[in-house]
PDB file of the backbone (N, CA, C, O) and the ligand in Angstrom, with CONECT records:
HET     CA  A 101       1
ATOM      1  N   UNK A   1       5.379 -24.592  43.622  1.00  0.00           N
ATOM      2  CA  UNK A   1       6.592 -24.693  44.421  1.00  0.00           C
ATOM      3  C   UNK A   1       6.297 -24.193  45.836  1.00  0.00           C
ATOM      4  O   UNK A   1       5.645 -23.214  46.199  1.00  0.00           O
ATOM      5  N   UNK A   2       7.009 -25.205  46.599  1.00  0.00           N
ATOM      6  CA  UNK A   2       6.405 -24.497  48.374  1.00  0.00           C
ATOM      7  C   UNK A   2       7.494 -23.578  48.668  1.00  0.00           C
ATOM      8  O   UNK A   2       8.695 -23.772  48.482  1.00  0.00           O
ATOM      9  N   UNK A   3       6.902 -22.518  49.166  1.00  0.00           N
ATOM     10  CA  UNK A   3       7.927 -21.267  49.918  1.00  0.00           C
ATOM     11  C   UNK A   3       8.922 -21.664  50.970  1.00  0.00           C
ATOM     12  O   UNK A   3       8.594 -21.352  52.115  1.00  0.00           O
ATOM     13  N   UNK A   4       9.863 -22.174  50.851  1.00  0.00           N
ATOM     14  CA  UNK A   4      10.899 -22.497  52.244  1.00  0.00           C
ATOM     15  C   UNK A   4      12.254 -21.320  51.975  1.00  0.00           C
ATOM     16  O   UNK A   4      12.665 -21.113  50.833  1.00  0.00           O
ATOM     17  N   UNK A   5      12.775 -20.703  53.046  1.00  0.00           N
ATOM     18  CA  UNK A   5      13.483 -20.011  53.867  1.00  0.00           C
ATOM     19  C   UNK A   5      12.727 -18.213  53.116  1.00  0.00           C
ATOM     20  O   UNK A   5      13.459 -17.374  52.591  1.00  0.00           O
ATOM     21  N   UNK A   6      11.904 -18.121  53.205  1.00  0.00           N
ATOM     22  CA  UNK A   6      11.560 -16.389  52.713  1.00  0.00           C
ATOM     23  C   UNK A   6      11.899 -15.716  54.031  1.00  0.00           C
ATOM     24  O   UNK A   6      11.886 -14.516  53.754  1.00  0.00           O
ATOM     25  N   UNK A   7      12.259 -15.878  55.591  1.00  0.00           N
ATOM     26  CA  UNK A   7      12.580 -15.693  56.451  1.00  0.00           C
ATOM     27  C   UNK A   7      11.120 -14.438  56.837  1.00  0.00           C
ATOM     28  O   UNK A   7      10.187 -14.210  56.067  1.00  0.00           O
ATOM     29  N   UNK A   8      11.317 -13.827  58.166  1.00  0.00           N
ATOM     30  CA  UNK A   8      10.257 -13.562  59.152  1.00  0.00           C
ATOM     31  C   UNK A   8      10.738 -12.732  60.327  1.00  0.00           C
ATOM     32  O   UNK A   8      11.604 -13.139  61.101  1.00  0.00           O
ATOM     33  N   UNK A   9      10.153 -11.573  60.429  1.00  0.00           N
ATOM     34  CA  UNK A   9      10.810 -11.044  61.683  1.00  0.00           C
ATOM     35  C   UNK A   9       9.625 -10.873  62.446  1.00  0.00           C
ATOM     36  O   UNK A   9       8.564 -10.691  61.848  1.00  0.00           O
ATOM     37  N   UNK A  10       9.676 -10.919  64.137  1.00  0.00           N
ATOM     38  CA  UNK A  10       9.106 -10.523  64.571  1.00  0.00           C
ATOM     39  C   UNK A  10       9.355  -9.336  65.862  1.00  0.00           C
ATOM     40  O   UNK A  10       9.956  -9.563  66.912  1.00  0.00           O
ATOM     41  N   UNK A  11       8.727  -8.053  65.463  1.00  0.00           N
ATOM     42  CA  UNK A  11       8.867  -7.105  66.458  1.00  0.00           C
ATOM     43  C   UNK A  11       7.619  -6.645  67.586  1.00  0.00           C
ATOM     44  O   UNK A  11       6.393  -6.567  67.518  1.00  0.00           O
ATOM     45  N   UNK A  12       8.485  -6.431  68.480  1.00  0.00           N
ATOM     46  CA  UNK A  12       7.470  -6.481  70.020  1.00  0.00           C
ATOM     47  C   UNK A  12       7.610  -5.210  70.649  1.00  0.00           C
ATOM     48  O   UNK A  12       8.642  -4.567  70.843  1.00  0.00           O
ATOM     49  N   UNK A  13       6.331  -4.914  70.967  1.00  0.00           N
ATOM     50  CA  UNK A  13       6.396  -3.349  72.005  1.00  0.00           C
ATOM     51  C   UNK A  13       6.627  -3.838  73.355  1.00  0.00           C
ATOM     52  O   UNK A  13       5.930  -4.731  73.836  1.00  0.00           O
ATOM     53  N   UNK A  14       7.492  -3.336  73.921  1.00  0.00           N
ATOM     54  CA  UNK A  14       8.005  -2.870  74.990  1.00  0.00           C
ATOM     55  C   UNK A  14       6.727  -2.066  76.327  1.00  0.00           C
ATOM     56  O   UNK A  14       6.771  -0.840  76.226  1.00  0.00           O
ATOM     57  N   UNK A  15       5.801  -2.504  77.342  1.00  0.00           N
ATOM     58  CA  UNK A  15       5.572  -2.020  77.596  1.00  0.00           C
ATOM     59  C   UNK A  15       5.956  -2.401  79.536  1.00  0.00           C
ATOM     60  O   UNK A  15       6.395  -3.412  80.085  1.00  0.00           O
ATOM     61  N   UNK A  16       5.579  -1.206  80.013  1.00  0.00           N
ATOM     62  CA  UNK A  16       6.440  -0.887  81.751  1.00  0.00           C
ATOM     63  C   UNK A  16       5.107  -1.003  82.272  1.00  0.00           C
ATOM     64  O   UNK A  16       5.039  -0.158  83.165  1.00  0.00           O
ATOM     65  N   UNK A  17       3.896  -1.674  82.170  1.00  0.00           N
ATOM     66  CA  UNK A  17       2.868  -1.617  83.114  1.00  0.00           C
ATOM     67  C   UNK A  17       2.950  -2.382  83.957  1.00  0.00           C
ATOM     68  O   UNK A  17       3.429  -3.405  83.469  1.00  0.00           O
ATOM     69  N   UNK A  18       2.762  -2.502  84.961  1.00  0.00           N
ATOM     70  CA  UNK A  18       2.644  -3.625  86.630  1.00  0.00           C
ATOM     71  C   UNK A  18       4.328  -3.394  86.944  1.00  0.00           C
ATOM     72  O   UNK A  18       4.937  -4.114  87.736  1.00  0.00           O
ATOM     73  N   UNK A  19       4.823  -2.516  86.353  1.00  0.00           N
ATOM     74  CA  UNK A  19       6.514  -2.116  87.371  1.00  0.00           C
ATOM     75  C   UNK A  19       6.968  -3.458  86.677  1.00  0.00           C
ATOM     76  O   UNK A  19       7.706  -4.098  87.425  1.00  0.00           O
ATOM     77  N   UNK A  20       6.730  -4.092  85.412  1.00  0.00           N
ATOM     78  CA  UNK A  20       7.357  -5.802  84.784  1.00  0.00           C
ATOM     79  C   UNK A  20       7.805  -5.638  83.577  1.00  0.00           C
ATOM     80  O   UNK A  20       7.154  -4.896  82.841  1.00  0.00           O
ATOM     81  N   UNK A  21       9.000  -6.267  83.070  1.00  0.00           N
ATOM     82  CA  UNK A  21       8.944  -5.943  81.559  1.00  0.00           C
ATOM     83  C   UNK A  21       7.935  -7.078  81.206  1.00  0.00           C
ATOM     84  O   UNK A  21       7.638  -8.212  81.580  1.00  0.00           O
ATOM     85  N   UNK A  22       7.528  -6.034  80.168  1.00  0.00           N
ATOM     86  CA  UNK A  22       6.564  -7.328  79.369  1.00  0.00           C
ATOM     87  C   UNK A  22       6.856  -7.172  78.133  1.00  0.00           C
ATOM     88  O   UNK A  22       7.556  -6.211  77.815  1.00  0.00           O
ATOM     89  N   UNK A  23       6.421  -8.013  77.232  1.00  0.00           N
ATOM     90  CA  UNK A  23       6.463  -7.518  75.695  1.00  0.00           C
ATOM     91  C   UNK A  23       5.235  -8.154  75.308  1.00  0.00           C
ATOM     92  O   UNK A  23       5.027  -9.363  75.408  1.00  0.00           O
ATOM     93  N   UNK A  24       4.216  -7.079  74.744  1.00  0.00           N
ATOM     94  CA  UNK A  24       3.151  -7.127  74.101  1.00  0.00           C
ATOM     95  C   UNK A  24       2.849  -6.601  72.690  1.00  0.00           C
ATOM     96  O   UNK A  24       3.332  -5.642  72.087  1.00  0.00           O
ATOM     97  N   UNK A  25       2.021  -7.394  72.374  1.00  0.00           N
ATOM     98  CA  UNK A  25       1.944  -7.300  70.982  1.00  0.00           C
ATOM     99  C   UNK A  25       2.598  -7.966  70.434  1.00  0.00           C
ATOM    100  O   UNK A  25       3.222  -8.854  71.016  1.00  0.00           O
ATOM    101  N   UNK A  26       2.710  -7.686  68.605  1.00  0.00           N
ATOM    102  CA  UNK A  26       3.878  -7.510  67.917  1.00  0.00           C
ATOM    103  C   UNK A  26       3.333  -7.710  66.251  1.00  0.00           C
ATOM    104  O   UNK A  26       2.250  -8.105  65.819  1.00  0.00           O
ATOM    105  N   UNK A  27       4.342  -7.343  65.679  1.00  0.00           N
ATOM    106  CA  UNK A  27       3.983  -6.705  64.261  1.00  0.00           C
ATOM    107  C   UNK A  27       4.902  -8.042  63.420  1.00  0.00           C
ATOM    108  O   UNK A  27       6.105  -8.251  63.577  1.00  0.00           O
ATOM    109  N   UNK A  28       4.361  -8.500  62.900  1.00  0.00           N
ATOM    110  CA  UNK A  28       5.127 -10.199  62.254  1.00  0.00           C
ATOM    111  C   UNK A  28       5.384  -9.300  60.465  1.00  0.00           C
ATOM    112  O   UNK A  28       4.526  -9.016  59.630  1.00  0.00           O
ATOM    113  N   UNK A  29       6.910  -9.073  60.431  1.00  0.00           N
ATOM    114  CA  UNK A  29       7.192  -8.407  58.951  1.00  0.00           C
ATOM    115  C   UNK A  29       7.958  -9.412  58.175  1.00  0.00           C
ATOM    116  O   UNK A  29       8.715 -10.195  58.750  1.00  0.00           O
ATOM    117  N   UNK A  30       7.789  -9.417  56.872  1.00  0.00           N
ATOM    118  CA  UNK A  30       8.115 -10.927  56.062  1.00  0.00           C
ATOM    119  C   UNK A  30       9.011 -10.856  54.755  1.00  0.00           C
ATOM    120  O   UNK A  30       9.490 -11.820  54.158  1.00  0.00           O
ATOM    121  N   UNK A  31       9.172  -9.160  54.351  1.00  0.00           N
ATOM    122  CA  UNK A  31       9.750  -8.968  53.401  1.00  0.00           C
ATOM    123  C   UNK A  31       9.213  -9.074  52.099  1.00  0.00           C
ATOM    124  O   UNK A  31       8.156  -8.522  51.791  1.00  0.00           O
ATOM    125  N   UNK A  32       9.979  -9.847  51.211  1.00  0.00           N
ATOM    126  CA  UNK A  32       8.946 -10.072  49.535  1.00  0.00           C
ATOM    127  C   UNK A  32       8.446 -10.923  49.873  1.00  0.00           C
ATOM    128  O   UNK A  32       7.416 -11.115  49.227  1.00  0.00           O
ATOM    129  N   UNK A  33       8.623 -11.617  50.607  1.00  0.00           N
ATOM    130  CA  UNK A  33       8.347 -13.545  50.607  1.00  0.00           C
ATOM    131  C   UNK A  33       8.801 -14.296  49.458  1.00  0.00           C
ATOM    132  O   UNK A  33       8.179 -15.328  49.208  1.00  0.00           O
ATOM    133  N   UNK A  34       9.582 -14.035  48.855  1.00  0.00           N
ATOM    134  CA  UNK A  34      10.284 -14.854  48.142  1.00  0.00           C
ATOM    135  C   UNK A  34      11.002 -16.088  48.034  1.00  0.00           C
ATOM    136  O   UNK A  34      12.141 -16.037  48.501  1.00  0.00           O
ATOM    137  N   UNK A  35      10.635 -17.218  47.530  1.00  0.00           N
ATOM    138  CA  UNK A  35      11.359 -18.796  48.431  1.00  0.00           C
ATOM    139  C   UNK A  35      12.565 -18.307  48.141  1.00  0.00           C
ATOM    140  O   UNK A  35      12.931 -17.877  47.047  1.00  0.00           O
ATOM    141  N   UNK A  36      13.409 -18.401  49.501  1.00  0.00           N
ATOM    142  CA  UNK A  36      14.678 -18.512  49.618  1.00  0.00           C
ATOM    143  C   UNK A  36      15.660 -17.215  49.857  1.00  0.00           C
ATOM    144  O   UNK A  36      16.890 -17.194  49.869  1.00  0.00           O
ATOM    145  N   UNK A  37      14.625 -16.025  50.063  1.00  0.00           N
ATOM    146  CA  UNK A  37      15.189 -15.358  50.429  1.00  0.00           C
ATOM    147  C   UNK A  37      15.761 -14.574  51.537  1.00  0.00           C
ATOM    148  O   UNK A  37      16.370 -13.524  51.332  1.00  0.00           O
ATOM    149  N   UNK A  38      15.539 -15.158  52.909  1.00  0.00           N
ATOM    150  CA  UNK A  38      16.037 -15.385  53.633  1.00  0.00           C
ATOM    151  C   UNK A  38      16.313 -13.834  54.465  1.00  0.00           C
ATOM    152  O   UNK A  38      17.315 -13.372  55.010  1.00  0.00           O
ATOM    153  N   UNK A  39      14.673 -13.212  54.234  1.00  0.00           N
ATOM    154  CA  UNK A  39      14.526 -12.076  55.122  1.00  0.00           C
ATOM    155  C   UNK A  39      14.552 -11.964  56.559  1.00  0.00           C
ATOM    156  O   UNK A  39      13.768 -12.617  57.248  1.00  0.00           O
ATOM    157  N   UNK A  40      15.713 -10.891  57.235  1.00  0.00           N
ATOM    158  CA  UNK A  40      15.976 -11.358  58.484  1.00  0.00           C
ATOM    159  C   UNK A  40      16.997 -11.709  59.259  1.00  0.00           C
ATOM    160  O   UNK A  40      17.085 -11.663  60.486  1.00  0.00           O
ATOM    161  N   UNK A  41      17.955 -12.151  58.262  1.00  0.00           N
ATOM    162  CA  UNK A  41      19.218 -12.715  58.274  1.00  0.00           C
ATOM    163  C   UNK A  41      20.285 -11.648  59.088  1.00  0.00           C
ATOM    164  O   UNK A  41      21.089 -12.076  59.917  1.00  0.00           O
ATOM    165  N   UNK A  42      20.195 -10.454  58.794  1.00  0.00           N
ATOM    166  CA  UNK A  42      20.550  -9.285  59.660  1.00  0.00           C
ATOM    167  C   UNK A  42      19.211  -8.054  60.064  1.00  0.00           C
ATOM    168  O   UNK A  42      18.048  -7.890  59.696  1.00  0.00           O
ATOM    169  N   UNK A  43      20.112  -7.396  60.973  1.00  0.00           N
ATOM    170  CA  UNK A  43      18.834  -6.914  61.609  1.00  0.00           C
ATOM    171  C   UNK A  43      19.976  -5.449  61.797  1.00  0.00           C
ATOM    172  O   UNK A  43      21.202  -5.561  61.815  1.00  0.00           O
ATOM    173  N   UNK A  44      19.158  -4.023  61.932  1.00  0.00           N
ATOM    174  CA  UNK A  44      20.361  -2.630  61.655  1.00  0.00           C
ATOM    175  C   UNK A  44      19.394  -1.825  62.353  1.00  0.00           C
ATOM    176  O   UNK A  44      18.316  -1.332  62.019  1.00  0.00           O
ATOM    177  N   UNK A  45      20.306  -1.825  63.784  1.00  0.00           N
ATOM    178  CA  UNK A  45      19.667  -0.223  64.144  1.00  0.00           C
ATOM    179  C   UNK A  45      19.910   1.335  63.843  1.00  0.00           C
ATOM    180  O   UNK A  45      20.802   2.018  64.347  1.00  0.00           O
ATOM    181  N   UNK A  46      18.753   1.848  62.742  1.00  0.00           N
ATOM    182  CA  UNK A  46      19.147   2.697  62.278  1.00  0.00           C
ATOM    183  C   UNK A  46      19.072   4.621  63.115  1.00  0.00           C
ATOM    184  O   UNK A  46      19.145   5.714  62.554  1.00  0.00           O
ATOM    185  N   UNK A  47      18.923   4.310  64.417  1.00  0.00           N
ATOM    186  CA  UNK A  47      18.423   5.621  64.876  1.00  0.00           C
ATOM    187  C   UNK A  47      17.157   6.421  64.394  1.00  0.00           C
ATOM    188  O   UNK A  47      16.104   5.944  63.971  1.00  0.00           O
ATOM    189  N   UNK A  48      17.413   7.418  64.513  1.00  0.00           N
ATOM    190  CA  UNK A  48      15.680   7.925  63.632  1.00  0.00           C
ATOM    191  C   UNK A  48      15.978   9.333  62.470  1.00  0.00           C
ATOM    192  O   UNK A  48      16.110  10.557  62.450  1.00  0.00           O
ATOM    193  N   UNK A  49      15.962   8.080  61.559  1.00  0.00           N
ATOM    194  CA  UNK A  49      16.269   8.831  60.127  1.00  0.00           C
ATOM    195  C   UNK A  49      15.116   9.750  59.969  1.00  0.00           C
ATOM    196  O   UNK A  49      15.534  10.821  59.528  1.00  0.00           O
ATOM    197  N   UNK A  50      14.114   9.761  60.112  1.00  0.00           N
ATOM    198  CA  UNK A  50      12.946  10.550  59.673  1.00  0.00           C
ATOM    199  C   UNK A  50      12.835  11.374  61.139  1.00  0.00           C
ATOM    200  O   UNK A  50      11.684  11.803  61.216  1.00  0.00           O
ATOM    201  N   UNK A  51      13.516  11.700  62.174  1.00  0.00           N
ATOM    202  CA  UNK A  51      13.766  12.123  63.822  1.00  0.00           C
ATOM    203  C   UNK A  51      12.562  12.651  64.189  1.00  0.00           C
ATOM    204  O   UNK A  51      12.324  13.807  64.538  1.00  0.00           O
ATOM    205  N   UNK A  52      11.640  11.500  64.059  1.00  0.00           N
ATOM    206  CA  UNK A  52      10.706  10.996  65.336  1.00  0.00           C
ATOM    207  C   UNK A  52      11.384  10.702  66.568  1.00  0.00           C
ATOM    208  O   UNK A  52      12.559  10.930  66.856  1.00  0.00           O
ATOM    209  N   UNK A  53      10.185   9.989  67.481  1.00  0.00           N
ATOM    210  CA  UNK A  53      10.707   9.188  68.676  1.00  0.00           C
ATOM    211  C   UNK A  53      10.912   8.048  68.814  1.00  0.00           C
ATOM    212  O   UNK A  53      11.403   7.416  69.750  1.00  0.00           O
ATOM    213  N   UNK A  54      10.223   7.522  67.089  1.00  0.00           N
ATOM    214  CA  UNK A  54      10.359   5.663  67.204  1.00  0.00           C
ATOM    215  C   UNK A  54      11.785   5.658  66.601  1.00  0.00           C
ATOM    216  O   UNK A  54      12.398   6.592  66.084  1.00  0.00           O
ATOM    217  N   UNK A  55      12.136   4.451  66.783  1.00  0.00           N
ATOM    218  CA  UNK A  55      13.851   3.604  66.017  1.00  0.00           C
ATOM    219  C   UNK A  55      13.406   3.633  64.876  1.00  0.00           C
ATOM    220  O   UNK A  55      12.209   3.677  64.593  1.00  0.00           O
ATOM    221  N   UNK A  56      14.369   3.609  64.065  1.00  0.00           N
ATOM    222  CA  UNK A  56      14.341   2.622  62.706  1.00  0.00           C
ATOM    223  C   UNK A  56      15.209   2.044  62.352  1.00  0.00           C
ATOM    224  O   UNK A  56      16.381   2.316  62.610  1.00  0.00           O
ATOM    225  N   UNK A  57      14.656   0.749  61.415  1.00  0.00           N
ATOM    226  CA  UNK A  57      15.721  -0.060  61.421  1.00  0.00           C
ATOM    227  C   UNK A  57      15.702  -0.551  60.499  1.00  0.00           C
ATOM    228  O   UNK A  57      14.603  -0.441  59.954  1.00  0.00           O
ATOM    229  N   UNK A  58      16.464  -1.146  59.915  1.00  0.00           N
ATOM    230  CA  UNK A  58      17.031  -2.094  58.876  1.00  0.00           C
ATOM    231  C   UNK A  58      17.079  -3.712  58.909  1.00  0.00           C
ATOM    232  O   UNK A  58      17.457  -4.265  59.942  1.00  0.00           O
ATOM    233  N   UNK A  59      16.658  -4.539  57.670  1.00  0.00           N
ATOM    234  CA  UNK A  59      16.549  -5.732  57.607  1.00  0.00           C
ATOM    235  C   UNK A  59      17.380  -6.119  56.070  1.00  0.00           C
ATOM    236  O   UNK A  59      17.385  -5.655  54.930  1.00  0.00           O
ATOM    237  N   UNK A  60      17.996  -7.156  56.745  1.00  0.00           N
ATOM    238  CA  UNK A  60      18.563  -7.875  55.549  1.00  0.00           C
ATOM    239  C   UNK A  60      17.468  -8.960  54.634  1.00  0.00           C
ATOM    240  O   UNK A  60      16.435  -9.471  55.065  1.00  0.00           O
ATOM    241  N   UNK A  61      17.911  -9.070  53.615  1.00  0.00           N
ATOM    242  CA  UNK A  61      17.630 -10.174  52.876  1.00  0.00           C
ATOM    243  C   UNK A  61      18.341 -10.541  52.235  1.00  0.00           C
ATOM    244  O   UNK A  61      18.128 -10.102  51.105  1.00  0.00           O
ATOM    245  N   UNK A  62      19.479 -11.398  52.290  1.00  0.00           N
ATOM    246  CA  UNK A  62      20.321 -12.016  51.235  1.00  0.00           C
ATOM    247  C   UNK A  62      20.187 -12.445  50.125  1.00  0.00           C
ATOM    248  O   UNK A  62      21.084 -12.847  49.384  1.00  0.00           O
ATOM    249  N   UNK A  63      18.840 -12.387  49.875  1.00  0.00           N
ATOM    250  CA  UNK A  63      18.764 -13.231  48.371  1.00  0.00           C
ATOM    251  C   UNK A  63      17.531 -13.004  47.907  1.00  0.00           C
ATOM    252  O   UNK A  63      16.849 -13.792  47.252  1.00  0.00           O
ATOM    253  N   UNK A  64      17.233 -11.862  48.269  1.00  0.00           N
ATOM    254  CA  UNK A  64      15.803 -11.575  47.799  1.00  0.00           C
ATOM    255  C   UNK A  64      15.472 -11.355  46.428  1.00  0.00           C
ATOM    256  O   UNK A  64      16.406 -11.679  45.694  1.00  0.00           O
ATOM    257  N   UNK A  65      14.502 -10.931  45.842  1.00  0.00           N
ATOM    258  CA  UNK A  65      14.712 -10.527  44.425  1.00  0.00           C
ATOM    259  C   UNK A  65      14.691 -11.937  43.376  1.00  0.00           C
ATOM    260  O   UNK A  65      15.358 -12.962  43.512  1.00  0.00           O
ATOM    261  N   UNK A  66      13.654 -11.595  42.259  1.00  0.00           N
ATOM    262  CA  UNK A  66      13.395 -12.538  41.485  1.00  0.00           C
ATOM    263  C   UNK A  66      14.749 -13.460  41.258  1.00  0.00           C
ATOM    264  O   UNK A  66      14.669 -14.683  41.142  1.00  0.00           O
ATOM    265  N   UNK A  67      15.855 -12.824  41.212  1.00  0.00           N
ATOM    266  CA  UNK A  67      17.267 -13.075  40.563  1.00  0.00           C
ATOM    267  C   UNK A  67      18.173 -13.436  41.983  1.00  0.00           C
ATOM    268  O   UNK A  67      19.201 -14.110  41.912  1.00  0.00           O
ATOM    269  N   UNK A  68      17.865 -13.118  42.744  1.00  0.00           N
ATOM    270  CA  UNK A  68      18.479 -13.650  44.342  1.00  0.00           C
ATOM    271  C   UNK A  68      19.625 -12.220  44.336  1.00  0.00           C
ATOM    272  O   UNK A  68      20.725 -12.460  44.834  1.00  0.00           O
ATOM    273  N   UNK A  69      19.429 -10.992  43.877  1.00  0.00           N
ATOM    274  CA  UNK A  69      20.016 -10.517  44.155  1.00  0.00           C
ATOM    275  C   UNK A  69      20.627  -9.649  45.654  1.00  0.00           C
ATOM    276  O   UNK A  69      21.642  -8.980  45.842  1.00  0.00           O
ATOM    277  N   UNK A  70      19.666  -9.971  46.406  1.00  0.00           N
ATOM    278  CA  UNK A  70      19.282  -9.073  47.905  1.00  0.00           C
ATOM    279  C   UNK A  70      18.785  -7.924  47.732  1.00  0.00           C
ATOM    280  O   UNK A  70      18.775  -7.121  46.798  1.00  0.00           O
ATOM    281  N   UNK A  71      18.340  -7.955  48.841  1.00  0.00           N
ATOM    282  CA  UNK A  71      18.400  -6.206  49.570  1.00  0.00           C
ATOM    283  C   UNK A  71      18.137  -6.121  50.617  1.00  0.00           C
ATOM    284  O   UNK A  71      17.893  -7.138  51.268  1.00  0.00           O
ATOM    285  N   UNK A  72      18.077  -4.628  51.284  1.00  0.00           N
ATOM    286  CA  UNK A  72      17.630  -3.607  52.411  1.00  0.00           C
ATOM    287  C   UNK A  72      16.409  -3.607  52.756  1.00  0.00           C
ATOM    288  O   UNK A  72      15.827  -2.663  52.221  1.00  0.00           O
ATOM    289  N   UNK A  73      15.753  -4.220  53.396  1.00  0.00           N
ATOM    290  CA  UNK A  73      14.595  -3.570  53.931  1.00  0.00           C
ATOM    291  C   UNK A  73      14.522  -1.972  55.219  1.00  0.00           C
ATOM    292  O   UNK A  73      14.697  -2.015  56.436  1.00  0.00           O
ATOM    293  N   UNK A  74      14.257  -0.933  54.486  1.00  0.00           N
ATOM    294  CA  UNK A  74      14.318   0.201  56.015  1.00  0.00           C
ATOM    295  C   UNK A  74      12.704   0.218  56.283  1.00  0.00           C
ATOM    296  O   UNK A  74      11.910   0.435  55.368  1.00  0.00           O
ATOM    297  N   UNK A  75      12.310  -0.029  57.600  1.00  0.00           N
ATOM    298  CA  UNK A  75      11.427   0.327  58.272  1.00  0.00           C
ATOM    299  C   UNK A  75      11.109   1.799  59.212  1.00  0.00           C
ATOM    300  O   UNK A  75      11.994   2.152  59.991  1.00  0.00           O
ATOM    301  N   UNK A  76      10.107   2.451  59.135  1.00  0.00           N
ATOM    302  CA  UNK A  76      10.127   3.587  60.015  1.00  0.00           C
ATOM    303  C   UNK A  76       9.496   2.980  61.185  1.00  0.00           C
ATOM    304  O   UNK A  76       8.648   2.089  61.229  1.00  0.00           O
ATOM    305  N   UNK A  77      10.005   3.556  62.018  1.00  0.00           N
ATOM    306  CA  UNK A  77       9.292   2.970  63.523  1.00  0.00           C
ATOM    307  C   UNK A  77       7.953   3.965  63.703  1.00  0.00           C
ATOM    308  O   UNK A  77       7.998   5.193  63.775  1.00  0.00           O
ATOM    309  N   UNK A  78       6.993   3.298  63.746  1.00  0.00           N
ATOM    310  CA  UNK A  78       5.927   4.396  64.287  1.00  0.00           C
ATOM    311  C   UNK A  78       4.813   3.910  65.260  1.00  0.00           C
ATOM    312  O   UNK A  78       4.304   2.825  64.979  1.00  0.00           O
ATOM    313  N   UNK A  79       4.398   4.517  66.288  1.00  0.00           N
ATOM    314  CA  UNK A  79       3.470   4.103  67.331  1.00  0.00           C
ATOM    315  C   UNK A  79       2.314   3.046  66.619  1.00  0.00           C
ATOM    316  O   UNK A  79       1.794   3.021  65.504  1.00  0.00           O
ATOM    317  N   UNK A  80       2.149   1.949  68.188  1.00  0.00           N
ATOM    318  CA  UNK A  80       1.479   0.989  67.919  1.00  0.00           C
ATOM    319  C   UNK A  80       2.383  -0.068  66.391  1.00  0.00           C
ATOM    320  O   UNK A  80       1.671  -0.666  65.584  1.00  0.00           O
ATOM    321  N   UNK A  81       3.366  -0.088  66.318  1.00  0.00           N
ATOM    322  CA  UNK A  81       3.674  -0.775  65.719  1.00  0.00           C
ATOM    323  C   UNK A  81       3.096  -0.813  64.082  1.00  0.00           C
ATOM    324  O   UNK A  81       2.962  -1.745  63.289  1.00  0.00           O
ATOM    325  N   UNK A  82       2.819   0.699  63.981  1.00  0.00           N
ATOM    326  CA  UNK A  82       2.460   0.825  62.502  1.00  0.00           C
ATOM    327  C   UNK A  82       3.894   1.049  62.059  1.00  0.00           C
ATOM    328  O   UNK A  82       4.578   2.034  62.339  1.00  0.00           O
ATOM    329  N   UNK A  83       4.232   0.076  61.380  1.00  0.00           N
ATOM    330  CA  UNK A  83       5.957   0.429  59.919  1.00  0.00           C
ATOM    331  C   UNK A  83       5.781   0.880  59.214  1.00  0.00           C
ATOM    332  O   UNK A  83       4.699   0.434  58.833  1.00  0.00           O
ATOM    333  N   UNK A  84       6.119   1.701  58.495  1.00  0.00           N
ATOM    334  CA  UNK A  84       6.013   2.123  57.520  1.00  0.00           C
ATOM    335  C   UNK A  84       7.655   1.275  56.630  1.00  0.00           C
ATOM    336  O   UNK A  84       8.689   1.360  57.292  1.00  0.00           O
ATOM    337  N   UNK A  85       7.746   0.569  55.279  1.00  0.00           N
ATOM    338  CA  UNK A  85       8.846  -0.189  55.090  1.00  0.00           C
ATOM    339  C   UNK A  85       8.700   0.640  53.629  1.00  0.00           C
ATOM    340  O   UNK A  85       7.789   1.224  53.041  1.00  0.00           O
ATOM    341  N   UNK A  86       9.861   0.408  53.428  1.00  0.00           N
ATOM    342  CA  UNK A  86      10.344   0.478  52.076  1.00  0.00           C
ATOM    343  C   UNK A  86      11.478   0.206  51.276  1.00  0.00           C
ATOM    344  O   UNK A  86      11.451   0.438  50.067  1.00  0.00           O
TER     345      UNK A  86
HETATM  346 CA    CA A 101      11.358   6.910  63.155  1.00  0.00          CA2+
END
C-alpha cells in the first residue's frame, strides 16, 4: 500500500547574519508516518515546558495510530535543531 497524507513538518532556524532575515537549515519531522495520518494538521506553541531557551511545541495528527485514533506530538526545542519528540 503507498503512504498518502502521513503529513510533514518542516522547521527552520532563524538566523540575523548580513543584518537579513534568513532561514537556514531545517529539521524535516514526519510523525509515525502512518498512511493517512495527517501529521501537521495543527501546529501549538508550547513555551518552554522543560525552561530552556528553545520553544516547544506541539503537533497534531488527526488520525494517527494503527486505529486512526490521533495524537500529540510534543517536541523539545533544542540548539541546532536537535528535537527531542515524544
Ligand atoms: Ca525547550
Amino acid at each position: 500500500m503507498k503512504a498518502f497524507d502521513t503529513g510533514n513538518i518542516f522547521v527552520y532556524n532563524y538566523s540575523k547574519s548580513a543584518e537579513e532575515f534568513q532561514l537556514v537549515n531545517f529539521k524535516d519531522l514526519k510523525g509515525d508516518l502512518l498512511p493517512g495520518s495527517r501529521f501537521g494538521a495543527s501546529l501549538a506553541n508550547l513555551g518552554f515546558l522543560d525552561k530552556d531557551i528553545f520553544m516547544d511545541f506541539a503537533v497534531g495528527a488527526p488520525f494517527a495510530g494503527a486505529n486512526h485514533e490521533g495524537a500529540v506530538f510534543i517536541y523539545h526545542g533544542r540548539s541546532n535543531l536537535n528535537f527531542e519528540g515524544k
